[in-house]
C-alpha positions, 0 to 999 in steps of 0.5 A: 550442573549449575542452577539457573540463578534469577540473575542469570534469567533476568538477564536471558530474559532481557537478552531475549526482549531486546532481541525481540524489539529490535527485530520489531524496529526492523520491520518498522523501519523496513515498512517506513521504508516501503512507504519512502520507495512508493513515495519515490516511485523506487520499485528497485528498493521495493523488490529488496524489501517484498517476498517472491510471493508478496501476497497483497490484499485489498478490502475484504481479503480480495487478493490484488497480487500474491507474487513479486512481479504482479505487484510491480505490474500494480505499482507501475500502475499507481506510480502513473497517479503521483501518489503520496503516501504520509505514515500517520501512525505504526503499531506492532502487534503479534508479530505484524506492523500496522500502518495507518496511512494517508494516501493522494494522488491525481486519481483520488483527486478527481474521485474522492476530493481528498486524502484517503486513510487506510490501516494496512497490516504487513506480515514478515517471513524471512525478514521480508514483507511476505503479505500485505492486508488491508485491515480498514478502510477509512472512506466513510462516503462511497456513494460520493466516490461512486458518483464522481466515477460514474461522471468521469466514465460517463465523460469517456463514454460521450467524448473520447470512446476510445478510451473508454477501458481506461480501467480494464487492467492496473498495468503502466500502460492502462495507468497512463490511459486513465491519467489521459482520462484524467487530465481531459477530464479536468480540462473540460470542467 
């Protein structure tokens, strides 16, 4: 038997690291992906992309879907506000890509004023976005938010009562009731 020569190491190692950063720029490109198909309203590129049990989380590991279908139920539901999504910066550490991003929309136009920025982590299994996290959450005023939520629940309640659970579900059905909300909201200030 052969000994390993430090030639024959270096090279396995440097097979090995290649390996490994390519299957990293992989993950990125599949996230950078993600963000392209919700900017598109594509779910059919994101089901290629997400596992069947796609676990995603919002602020303090609240857990807002865990399979594919509800996170289309939850897509549909954000796809009905316009948003766009820009990735301001990506990092892979320990296996998981993290994303910082900067999110609007017709929703977070009326609540917040202006962009949110959020840093999201993405975990892969079997090549796959297996879960999605939420690791901070930039909004430094929600008493600002809250304020301008209260306002517009209050407009419901006072003038049209009849949408007033325009927030009770994140589906597409319950996503264009609070964009009708929304838009008579705007159109009264």
């Amino acid at each position: 038997m052969k000994a390993i020569t430090s030639k024959h190491f270096i090279a396995a190692l440097s097979l090995f690291l290649c390996l490994v950063s390519c299957q990293k720029d992989k993950n990125i490109n599949k996230v950078n992906d993600f963000y392209d198909a919700l900017n598109n309203g594509d779910y059919t590129s994101i089901e290629t992309l997400i596992s069947d049990d796609l676990r995603n989380y919002a602020t303090h590991d609240f857990l807002i879907s865990d399979t594919k279908e509800k996170y289309k139920e939850i897509f549909q539901w954000d796809s009905v506000f316009s948003p766009e999504y820009k990735v301001l910066k990506t990092e892979v550490k320990s296996d998981t890509v993290y994303v910082k991003t900067e999110k609007y929309c017709k929703r977070i136009a009326v609540l917040y004023k202006k962009p949110l920025i959020t840093k999201q982590g993405f975990v892969f299994k079997d090549n796959l976005i297996h879960e999605i996290f939420e690791v901070e959450d930039t909004i430094t005023d929600f008493v600002f938010w809250n304020e301008n939520k209260s306002m517009l629940i209050e407009f419901v309640k006072t003038n049209y009562p009849e949408l007033s659970d325009f927030e009770k579900f994140q589906n597409k059905a319950y996503g264009e009731r609070y964009l009708k909300v929304i838009d008579l909201y705007k159109k009264d200030k």
